[in-house]
SEGUKE-836999 format. One record per residue (C-alpha): residue in one letter; x, z, y. Coordinates in steps of 0.001 Angstrom, whole numbers, padded with zeros to 6 digits, always signed. Example, Ala and Ser with C-alpha at 12.3 -4.5 7.8 and 13.67 -1.06 7.14 Angstrom:
! residues 2
A+012300+007800-004500/S+013670+007140-001060/
END
This chain:
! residues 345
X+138364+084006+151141/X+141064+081205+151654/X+142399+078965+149251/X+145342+079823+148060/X+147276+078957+144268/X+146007+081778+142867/X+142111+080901+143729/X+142781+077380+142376/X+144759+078892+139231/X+141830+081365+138178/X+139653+078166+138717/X+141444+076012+136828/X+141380+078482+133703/X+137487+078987+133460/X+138077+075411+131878/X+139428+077647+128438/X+135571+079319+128504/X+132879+077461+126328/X+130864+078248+128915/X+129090+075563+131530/X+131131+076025+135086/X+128775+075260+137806/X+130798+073530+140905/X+129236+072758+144161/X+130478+071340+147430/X+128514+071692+150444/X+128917+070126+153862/X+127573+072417+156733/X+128491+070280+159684/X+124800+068374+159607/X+123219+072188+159168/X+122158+074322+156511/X+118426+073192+155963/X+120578+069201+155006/X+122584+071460+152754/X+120009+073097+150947/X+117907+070031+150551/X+120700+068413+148691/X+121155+071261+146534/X+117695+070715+146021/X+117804+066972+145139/X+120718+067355+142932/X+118689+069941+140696/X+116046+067771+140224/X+118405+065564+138994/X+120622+067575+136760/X+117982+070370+134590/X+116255+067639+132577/X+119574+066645+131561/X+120381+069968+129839/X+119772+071765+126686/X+117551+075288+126657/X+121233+077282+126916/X+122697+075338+129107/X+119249+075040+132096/X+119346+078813+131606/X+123100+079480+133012/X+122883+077221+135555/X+119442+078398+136711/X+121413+082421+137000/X+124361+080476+138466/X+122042+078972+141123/X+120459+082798+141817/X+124306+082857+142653/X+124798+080301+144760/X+121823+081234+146804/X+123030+084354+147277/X+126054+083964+148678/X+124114+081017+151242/X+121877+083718+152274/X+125121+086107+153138/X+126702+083170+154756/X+123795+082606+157018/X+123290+085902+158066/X+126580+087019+158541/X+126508+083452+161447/X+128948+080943+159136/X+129059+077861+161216/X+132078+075926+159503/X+131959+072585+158465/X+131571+073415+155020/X+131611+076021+151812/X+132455+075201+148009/X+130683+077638+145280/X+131617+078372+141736/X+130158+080219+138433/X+131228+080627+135082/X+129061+083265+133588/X+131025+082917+130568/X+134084+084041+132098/X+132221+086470+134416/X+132952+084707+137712/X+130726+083271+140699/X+132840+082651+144185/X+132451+081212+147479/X+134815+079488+149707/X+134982+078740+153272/X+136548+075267+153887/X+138178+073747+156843/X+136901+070385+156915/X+133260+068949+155058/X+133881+068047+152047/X+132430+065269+149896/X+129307+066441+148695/X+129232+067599+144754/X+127432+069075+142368/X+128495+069486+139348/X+127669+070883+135739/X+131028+070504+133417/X+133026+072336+131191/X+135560+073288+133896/X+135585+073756+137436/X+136314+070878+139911/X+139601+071504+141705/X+140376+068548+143399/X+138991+069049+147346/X+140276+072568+146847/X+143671+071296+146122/X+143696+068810+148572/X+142614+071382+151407/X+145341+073503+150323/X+147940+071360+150296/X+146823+070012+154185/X+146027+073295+155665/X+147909+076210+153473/X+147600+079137+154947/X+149974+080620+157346/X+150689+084353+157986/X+151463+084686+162025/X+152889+087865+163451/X+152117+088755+167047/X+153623+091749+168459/X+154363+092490+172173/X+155278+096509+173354/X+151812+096958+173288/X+150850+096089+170245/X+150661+094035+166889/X+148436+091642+165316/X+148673+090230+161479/X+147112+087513+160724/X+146180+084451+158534/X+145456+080826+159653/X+144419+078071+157554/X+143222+074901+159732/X+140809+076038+162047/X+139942+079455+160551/X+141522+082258+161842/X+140994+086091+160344/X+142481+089150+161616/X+144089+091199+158886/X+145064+094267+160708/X+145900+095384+164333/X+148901+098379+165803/X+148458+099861+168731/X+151458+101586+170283/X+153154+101737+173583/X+156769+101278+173995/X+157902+102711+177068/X+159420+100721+179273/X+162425+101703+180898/X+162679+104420+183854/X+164355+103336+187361/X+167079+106180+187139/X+170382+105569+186546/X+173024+106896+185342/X+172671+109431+182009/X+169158+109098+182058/X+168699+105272+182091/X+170628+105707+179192/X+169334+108508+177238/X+165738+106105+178120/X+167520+103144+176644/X+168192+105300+173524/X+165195+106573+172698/X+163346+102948+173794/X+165425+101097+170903/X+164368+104038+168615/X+160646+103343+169378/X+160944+099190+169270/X+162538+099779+165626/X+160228+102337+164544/X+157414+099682+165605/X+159170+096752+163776/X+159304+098989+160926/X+155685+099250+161155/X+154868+096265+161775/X+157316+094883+159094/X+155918+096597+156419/X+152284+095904+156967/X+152886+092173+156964/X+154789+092456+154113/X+151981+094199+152023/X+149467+091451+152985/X+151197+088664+152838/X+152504+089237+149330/X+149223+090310+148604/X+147497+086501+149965/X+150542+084136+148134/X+152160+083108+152237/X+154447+080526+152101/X+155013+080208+155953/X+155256+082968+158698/X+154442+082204+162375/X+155542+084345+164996/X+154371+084871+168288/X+154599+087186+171349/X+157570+088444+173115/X+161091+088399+172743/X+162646+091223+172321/X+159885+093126+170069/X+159426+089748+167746/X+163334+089611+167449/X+163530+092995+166237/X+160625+092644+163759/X+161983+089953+162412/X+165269+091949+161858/X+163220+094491+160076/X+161218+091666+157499/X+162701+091537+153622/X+164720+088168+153249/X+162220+086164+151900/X+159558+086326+155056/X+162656+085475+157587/X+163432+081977+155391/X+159588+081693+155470/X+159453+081324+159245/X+158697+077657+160377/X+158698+078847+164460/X+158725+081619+167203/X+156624+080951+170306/X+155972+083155+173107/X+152105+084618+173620/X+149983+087069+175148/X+148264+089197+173053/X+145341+089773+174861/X+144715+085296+174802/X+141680+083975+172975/X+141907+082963+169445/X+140836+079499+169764/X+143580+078652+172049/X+146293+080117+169849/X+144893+077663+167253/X+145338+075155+169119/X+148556+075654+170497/X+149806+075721+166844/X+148377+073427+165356/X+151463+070319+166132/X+153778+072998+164621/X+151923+073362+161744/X+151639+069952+161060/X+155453+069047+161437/X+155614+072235+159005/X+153651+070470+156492/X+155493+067036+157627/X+158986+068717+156935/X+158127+070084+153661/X+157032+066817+152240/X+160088+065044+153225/X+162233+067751+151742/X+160262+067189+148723/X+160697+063746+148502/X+164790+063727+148830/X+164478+065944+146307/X+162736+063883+143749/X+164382+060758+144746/X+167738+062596+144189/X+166910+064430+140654/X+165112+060881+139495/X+168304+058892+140415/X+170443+061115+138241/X+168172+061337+135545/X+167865+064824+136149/X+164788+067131+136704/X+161786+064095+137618/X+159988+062198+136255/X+157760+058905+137021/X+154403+057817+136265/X+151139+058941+134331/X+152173+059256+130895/X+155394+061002+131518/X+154153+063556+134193/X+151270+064753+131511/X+153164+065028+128820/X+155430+067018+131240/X+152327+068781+132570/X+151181+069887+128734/X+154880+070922+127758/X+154369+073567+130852/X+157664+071364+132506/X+156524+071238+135676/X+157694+072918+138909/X+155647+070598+141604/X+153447+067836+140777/X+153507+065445+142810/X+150335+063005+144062/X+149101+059969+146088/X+146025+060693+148073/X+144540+057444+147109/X+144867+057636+143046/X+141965+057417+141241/X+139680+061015+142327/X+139048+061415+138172/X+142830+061289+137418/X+143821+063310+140702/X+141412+065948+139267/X+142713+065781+135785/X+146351+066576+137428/X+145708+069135+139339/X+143774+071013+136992/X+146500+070850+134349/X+149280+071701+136720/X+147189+075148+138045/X+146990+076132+134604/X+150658+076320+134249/X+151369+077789+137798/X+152868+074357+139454/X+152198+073522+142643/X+150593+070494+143694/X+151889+067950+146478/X+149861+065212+147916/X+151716+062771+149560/X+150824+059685+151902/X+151628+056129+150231/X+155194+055084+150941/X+157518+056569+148326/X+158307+053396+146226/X+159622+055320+142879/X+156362+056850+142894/X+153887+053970+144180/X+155409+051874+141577/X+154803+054380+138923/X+150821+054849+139414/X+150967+057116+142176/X+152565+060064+140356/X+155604+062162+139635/X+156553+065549+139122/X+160013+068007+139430/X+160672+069676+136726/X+161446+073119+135764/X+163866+072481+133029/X+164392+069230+131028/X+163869+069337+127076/X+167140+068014+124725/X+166450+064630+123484/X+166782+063950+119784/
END
Protein backbone atom coordinates (compact mmCIF):
# COMPACT_ATOMS: atom_id res chain seq x y z
CA UNK A 1 0.00 0.00 0.00
CA UNK A 2 1.42 3.59 -0.72
CA UNK A 3 0.47 6.67 0.76
CA UNK A 4 -1.58 8.49 -1.05
CA UNK A 5 -4.54 11.47 0.07
CA UNK A 6 -6.98 9.12 0.28
CA UNK A 7 -4.97 6.73 2.92
CA UNK A 8 -4.22 9.90 4.94
CA UNK A 9 -8.00 11.16 4.50
CA UNK A 10 -9.62 7.78 5.83
CA UNK A 11 -6.93 8.22 8.63
CA UNK A 12 -7.61 11.42 9.49
CA UNK A 13 -11.48 10.62 9.96
CA UNK A 14 -11.14 7.63 12.50
CA UNK A 15 -10.52 10.85 14.72
CA UNK A 16 -14.81 11.28 14.50
CA UNK A 17 -14.89 7.46 16.27
CA UNK A 18 -15.02 7.42 20.20
CA UNK A 19 -12.97 4.77 19.81
CA UNK A 20 -8.99 4.57 20.98
CA UNK A 21 -6.84 4.70 17.46
CA UNK A 22 -3.74 2.80 18.01
CA UNK A 23 -0.71 4.48 15.85
CA UNK A 24 2.66 2.99 15.57
CA UNK A 25 5.81 3.88 13.70
CA UNK A 26 8.43 1.44 13.26
CA UNK A 27 11.96 1.80 11.96
CA UNK A 28 13.26 -1.45 10.21
CA UNK A 29 16.62 -0.23 9.08
CA UNK A 30 18.41 -1.53 12.60
CA UNK A 31 16.25 -5.02 12.01
CA UNK A 32 13.15 -6.43 13.08
CA UNK A 33 14.13 -8.14 16.49
CA UNK A 34 15.15 -3.73 17.52
CA UNK A 35 11.66 -3.19 16.21
CA UNK A 36 9.84 -5.57 18.12
CA UNK A 37 11.69 -4.90 21.30
CA UNK A 38 10.52 -1.37 21.18
CA UNK A 39 7.10 -2.32 20.59
CA UNK A 40 7.72 -4.24 23.50
CA UNK A 41 9.10 -1.45 25.77
CA UNK A 42 6.50 0.95 24.76
CA UNK A 43 3.69 -1.54 26.04
CA UNK A 44 5.09 -1.83 29.18
CA UNK A 45 4.85 1.62 29.32
CA UNK A 46 1.46 2.46 27.99
CA UNK A 47 -1.29 -0.62 29.55
CA UNK A 48 -1.00 0.54 33.17
CA UNK A 49 -1.96 3.80 31.93
CA UNK A 50 -5.37 2.65 30.63
CA UNK A 51 -8.77 1.92 31.83
CA UNK A 52 -10.31 -1.94 31.60
CA UNK A 53 -12.00 -0.76 27.95
CA UNK A 54 -9.46 0.93 26.75
CA UNK A 55 -6.17 -2.11 27.67
CA UNK A 56 -8.71 -4.40 25.98
CA UNK A 57 -8.75 -2.61 22.33
CA UNK A 58 -5.40 -1.98 22.26
CA UNK A 59 -4.41 -5.48 23.41
CA UNK A 60 -6.85 -6.84 19.90
CA UNK A 61 -5.21 -3.91 18.08
CA UNK A 62 -1.75 -5.28 19.01
CA UNK A 63 -3.01 -9.10 17.81
CA UNK A 64 -3.18 -6.69 14.70
CA UNK A 65 -0.17 -5.25 14.52
CA UNK A 66 1.57 -8.51 15.01
CA UNK A 67 -0.06 -9.86 12.37
CA UNK A 68 0.65 -7.88 9.75
CA UNK A 69 4.76 -8.01 11.19
CA UNK A 70 4.54 -11.64 10.82
CA UNK A 71 3.21 -11.19 6.95
CA UNK A 72 5.82 -8.60 6.48
CA UNK A 73 8.56 -10.89 7.55
CA UNK A 74 7.65 -13.71 5.69
CA UNK A 75 6.71 -12.28 2.63
CA UNK A 76 11.05 -10.79 2.92
CA UNK A 77 10.10 -6.79 3.73
CA UNK A 78 13.47 -5.26 4.09
CA UNK A 79 12.55 -1.40 3.90
CA UNK A 80 13.62 1.01 6.20
CA UNK A 81 10.48 1.16 7.88
CA UNK A 82 6.45 0.36 8.26
CA UNK A 83 3.69 2.55 10.11
CA UNK A 84 0.51 0.47 11.55
CA UNK A 85 -2.94 1.63 12.43
CA UNK A 86 -6.31 0.32 14.26
CA UNK A 87 -9.45 1.73 15.10
CA UNK A 88 -11.67 -1.10 16.06
CA UNK A 89 -14.30 1.34 16.49
CA UNK A 90 -14.35 2.31 13.02
CA UNK A 91 -13.47 -1.24 11.85
CA UNK A 92 -10.00 -0.49 10.48
CA UNK A 93 -6.33 -1.93 11.14
CA UNK A 94 -3.64 -1.02 8.15
CA UNK A 95 -0.11 -1.26 7.39
CA UNK A 96 2.14 0.90 5.45
CA UNK A 97 5.38 0.52 3.81
CA UNK A 98 7.49 3.73 4.15
CA UNK A 99 10.36 5.04 2.23
CA UNK A 100 12.58 6.35 4.74
CA UNK A 101 12.67 5.27 8.94
CA UNK A 102 10.63 7.14 10.56
CA UNK A 103 10.78 8.56 14.08
CA UNK A 104 9.82 5.94 16.27
CA UNK A 105 6.03 6.23 17.84
CA UNK A 106 3.67 4.66 19.60
CA UNK A 107 0.80 5.98 20.27
CA UNK A 108 -2.70 5.49 22.06
CA UNK A 109 -5.05 8.73 21.18
CA UNK A 110 -8.28 9.54 20.08
CA UNK A 111 -7.19 9.93 16.43
CA UNK A 112 -4.62 8.64 14.30
CA UNK A 113 -1.18 10.36 13.93
CA UNK A 114 -0.79 11.74 10.41
CA UNK A 115 2.07 13.76 10.46
CA UNK A 116 5.23 11.36 9.06
CA UNK A 117 2.59 10.07 6.69
CA UNK A 118 2.01 13.49 5.38
CA UNK A 119 5.36 14.46 5.31
CA UNK A 120 6.41 11.22 3.26
CA UNK A 121 3.78 12.02 0.91
CA UNK A 122 4.41 15.26 0.21
CA UNK A 123 8.52 14.28 -0.41
CA UNK A 124 8.02 11.15 -2.29
CA UNK A 125 4.24 11.15 -3.88
CA UNK A 126 3.84 8.60 -5.91
CA UNK A 127 4.42 8.60 -9.55
CA UNK A 128 2.69 6.46 -12.24
CA UNK A 129 5.57 5.66 -15.08
CA UNK A 130 4.62 4.16 -18.41
CA UNK A 131 7.16 2.03 -20.23
CA UNK A 132 6.29 0.71 -23.51
CA UNK A 133 8.69 -0.30 -26.36
CA UNK A 134 7.19 -2.64 -29.62
CA UNK A 135 7.61 -5.34 -27.44
CA UNK A 136 5.87 -4.58 -24.73
CA UNK A 137 4.38 -2.43 -21.79
CA UNK A 138 4.93 -1.96 -18.24
CA UNK A 139 2.60 0.21 -15.66
CA UNK A 140 3.85 1.12 -12.83
CA UNK A 141 4.02 3.10 -9.50
CA UNK A 142 7.10 4.67 -7.78
CA UNK A 143 7.19 6.35 -4.58
CA UNK A 144 10.97 7.00 -3.34
CA UNK A 145 12.69 3.92 -3.48
CA UNK A 146 9.75 1.47 -3.80
CA UNK A 147 8.88 0.37 -6.97
CA UNK A 148 5.64 -2.11 -7.73
CA UNK A 149 4.62 -3.44 -10.95
CA UNK A 150 0.95 -2.91 -11.62
CA UNK A 151 0.48 -4.76 -14.79
CA UNK A 152 2.58 -5.92 -17.85
CA UNK A 153 1.44 -6.21 -22.18
CA UNK A 154 3.04 -8.32 -24.17
CA UNK A 155 2.68 -7.80 -27.91
CA UNK A 156 4.88 -7.63 -30.90
CA UNK A 157 4.71 -4.92 -33.36
CA UNK A 158 6.12 -5.93 -36.49
CA UNK A 159 8.68 -4.18 -37.70
CA UNK A 160 8.80 -3.18 -41.11
CA UNK A 161 9.58 -5.62 -44.21
CA UNK A 162 12.65 -4.71 -46.68
CA UNK A 163 10.30 -4.63 -49.85
CA UNK A 164 9.47 -1.75 -51.49
CA UNK A 165 7.21 -0.45 -53.32
CA UNK A 166 3.19 -1.43 -52.57
CA UNK A 167 4.15 -3.68 -50.03
CA UNK A 168 6.43 -1.49 -47.82
CA UNK A 169 3.46 0.38 -47.82
CA UNK A 170 0.59 -1.82 -47.30
CA UNK A 171 3.41 -2.99 -44.10
CA UNK A 172 3.51 0.61 -43.06
CA UNK A 173 -0.34 0.53 -42.94
CA UNK A 174 -1.08 -2.17 -41.09
CA UNK A 175 2.22 -1.38 -38.59
CA UNK A 176 0.51 2.10 -37.55
CA UNK A 177 -2.75 0.07 -37.09
CA UNK A 178 -0.96 -2.29 -34.60
CA UNK A 179 1.22 0.69 -32.67
CA UNK A 180 -2.36 2.43 -32.12
CA UNK A 181 -4.18 -0.57 -31.24
CA UNK A 182 -1.25 -1.08 -28.55
CA UNK A 183 -1.43 2.59 -27.32
CA UNK A 184 -5.00 2.01 -27.01
CA UNK A 185 -4.20 -0.75 -24.79
CA UNK A 186 -1.85 0.47 -23.07
CA UNK A 187 -3.74 3.84 -22.63
CA UNK A 188 -6.55 2.48 -21.11
CA UNK A 189 -4.95 0.25 -18.57
CA UNK A 190 -2.99 3.13 -17.11
CA UNK A 191 -5.83 5.07 -17.04
CA UNK A 192 -7.89 2.54 -14.88
CA UNK A 193 -5.04 2.33 -12.30
CA UNK A 194 -3.96 5.41 -12.01
CA UNK A 195 -7.36 6.93 -11.33
CA UNK A 196 -7.86 4.13 -9.23
CA UNK A 197 -4.27 5.06 -6.87
CA UNK A 198 -5.04 9.26 -6.80
CA UNK A 199 -1.52 9.92 -9.58
CA UNK A 200 -0.66 13.25 -9.78
CA UNK A 201 2.48 12.78 -12.05
CA UNK A 202 3.07 10.37 -15.05
CA UNK A 203 6.61 9.27 -16.07
CA UNK A 204 7.28 7.90 -19.28
CA UNK A 205 9.86 5.82 -20.49
CA UNK A 206 10.96 3.59 -23.43
CA UNK A 207 11.04 4.35 -27.03
CA UNK A 208 10.03 6.94 -29.22
CA UNK A 209 7.78 6.28 -31.47
CA UNK A 210 5.49 3.73 -29.34
CA UNK A 211 5.62 6.28 -26.10
CA UNK A 212 4.64 9.18 -28.55
CA UNK A 213 1.73 7.43 -29.73
CA UNK A 214 0.56 6.32 -26.25
CA UNK A 215 0.70 9.42 -25.12
CA UNK A 216 -1.55 10.55 -28.07
CA UNK A 217 -3.98 7.94 -26.99
CA UNK A 218 -4.03 9.13 -22.84
CA UNK A 219 -7.37 11.33 -21.74
CA UNK A 220 -6.20 15.07 -21.24
CA UNK A 221 -5.63 15.02 -17.81
CA UNK A 222 -2.63 12.17 -17.74
CA UNK A 223 -0.78 14.19 -20.78
CA UNK A 224 -0.74 17.65 -18.40
CA UNK A 225 0.29 15.13 -15.67
CA UNK A 226 3.55 14.23 -17.40
CA UNK A 227 6.67 15.80 -15.65
CA UNK A 228 9.27 13.88 -18.41
CA UNK A 229 9.90 11.30 -21.27
CA UNK A 230 13.20 9.41 -21.15
CA UNK A 231 14.34 6.72 -23.29
CA UNK A 232 14.75 2.91 -21.65
CA UNK A 233 15.04 -0.61 -22.23
CA UNK A 234 12.53 -2.63 -21.00
CA UNK A 235 14.27 -5.55 -20.25
CA UNK A 236 16.87 -3.02 -17.55
CA UNK A 237 16.79 -3.76 -13.85
CA UNK A 238 14.48 -1.95 -11.62
CA UNK A 239 16.91 -0.50 -9.33
CA UNK A 240 18.64 1.33 -12.00
CA UNK A 241 15.48 2.88 -13.42
CA UNK A 242 15.08 4.24 -9.85
CA UNK A 243 17.89 5.68 -9.90
CA UNK A 244 18.03 7.22 -13.08
CA UNK A 245 14.81 9.06 -12.03
CA UNK A 246 15.21 10.00 -9.11
CA UNK A 247 16.92 13.98 -10.09
CA UNK A 248 13.72 14.25 -12.21
CA UNK A 249 11.61 13.52 -9.59
CA UNK A 250 13.04 15.76 -7.33
CA UNK A 251 13.04 18.92 -9.69
CA UNK A 252 9.27 17.61 -10.10
CA UNK A 253 8.67 18.10 -6.54
CA UNK A 254 11.12 21.34 -6.69
CA UNK A 255 8.88 22.86 -9.55
CA UNK A 256 5.68 22.27 -7.91
CA UNK A 257 6.61 24.06 -4.77
CA UNK A 258 7.75 27.08 -6.50
CA UNK A 259 4.59 27.21 -8.53
CA UNK A 260 2.90 27.05 -5.30
CA UNK A 261 4.57 29.69 -3.76
CA UNK A 262 3.98 32.46 -6.72
CA UNK A 263 0.78 31.49 -6.28
CA UNK A 264 0.26 32.35 -2.70
CA UNK A 265 2.47 35.28 -2.79
CA UNK A 266 0.28 36.56 -5.71
CA UNK A 267 -3.40 35.76 -4.18
CA UNK A 268 -1.96 37.17 -0.57
CA UNK A 269 -0.78 40.45 -2.24
CA UNK A 270 -4.21 41.09 -3.66
CA UNK A 271 -6.02 40.11 -0.79
CA UNK A 272 -7.43 37.43 -2.64
CA UNK A 273 -7.63 33.60 -1.99
CA UNK A 274 -4.56 33.25 1.10
CA UNK A 275 -4.21 33.63 4.00
CA UNK A 276 -1.28 34.03 6.77
CA UNK A 277 -0.57 32.62 10.01
CA UNK A 278 -2.06 30.14 12.71
CA UNK A 279 -5.20 31.61 13.67
CA UNK A 280 -6.36 32.53 10.26
CA UNK A 281 -5.40 29.24 8.41
CA UNK A 282 -7.61 27.18 11.21
CA UNK A 283 -10.31 29.08 11.21
CA UNK A 284 -9.97 28.67 7.38
CA UNK A 285 -9.24 24.97 7.91
CA UNK A 286 -12.69 24.51 10.18
CA UNK A 287 -14.83 26.69 7.65
CA UNK A 288 -13.74 23.72 5.04
CA UNK A 289 -11.87 27.01 3.00
CA UNK A 290 -9.02 25.41 2.16
CA UNK A 291 -7.63 24.22 -1.19
CA UNK A 292 -3.74 23.57 -0.06
CA UNK A 293 -2.38 24.08 3.26
CA UNK A 294 0.57 25.14 3.34
CA UNK A 295 3.61 24.18 6.06
CA UNK A 296 7.20 24.75 7.35
CA UNK A 297 9.03 21.58 8.04
CA UNK A 298 10.40 22.95 11.19
CA UNK A 299 6.97 24.19 13.02
CA UNK A 300 6.26 22.81 16.08
CA UNK A 301 5.59 18.54 15.27
CA UNK A 302 2.17 18.99 17.71
CA UNK A 303 0.84 21.93 15.58
CA UNK A 304 2.13 20.37 12.15
CA UNK A 305 0.00 17.35 13.24
CA UNK A 306 -2.96 19.34 14.28
CA UNK A 307 -2.86 20.90 10.53
CA UNK A 308 -2.63 18.23 8.67
CA UNK A 309 -5.16 16.29 10.30
CA UNK A 310 -7.76 19.04 9.92
CA UNK A 311 -6.92 19.76 6.34
CA UNK A 312 -7.36 15.66 5.34
CA UNK A 313 -10.62 15.83 6.81
CA UNK A 314 -11.78 18.37 4.40
CA UNK A 315 -9.92 16.90 1.29
CA UNK A 316 -6.98 19.75 1.10
CA UNK A 317 -3.82 18.94 0.28
CA UNK A 318 -0.94 19.53 2.34
CA UNK A 319 2.44 21.33 1.24
CA UNK A 320 5.56 21.32 3.24
CA UNK A 321 7.85 23.76 2.31
CA UNK A 322 11.65 24.52 3.22
CA UNK A 323 12.14 27.89 5.34
CA UNK A 324 12.54 30.87 3.04
CA UNK A 325 9.13 32.25 2.10
CA UNK A 326 9.07 35.48 4.26
CA UNK A 327 5.03 36.06 4.17
CA UNK A 328 4.87 32.77 5.63
CA UNK A 329 8.04 32.58 8.08
CA UNK A 330 6.81 35.75 9.47
CA UNK A 331 3.41 34.42 10.04
CA UNK A 332 4.38 31.19 12.27
CA UNK A 333 5.28 29.03 9.57
CA UNK A 334 1.83 28.71 7.97
CA UNK A 335 -0.56 29.65 5.23
CA UNK A 336 -3.08 28.22 3.16
CA UNK A 337 -4.94 28.93 -0.60
CA UNK A 338 -8.18 29.05 -0.45
CA UNK A 339 -11.05 27.59 -2.19
CA UNK A 340 -13.39 30.46 -2.08
CA UNK A 341 -13.27 33.53 0.25
CA UNK A 342 -16.38 34.20 2.65
CA UNK A 343 -18.21 38.01 2.33
CA UNK A 344 -17.15 40.10 5.15
CA UNK A 345 -19.80 41.82 7.22
Amino acid sequence: MFISEELLRKLSRLAETDRTVLSVYLDTSRGWEHAEKFIETETERLLPALDDNEREYVEVSLSFLSDYIKKKKSGGFDGPGIAFFADLGADFTGGIELTVPPEPLFAVDNEAHILQLALELDEYEPVGIIMADASGARILITAGKIIEDNESLRTKIHHLSKVGGWSQMRYQRRRDKQVKKFAQEVAGAADNIFRQIGIGRILMAGRDRIIKAVETELAKRWREAIIDKISWDLDARDDEFVRKIAPILVEAERRQETALLERFIAEYRRKGLAVAGIENTISALKLGQVDTLIIEKDIEPELAEELSSLAETISAHVEFIPQGNDIIAKSGGVGALLRYKIREG
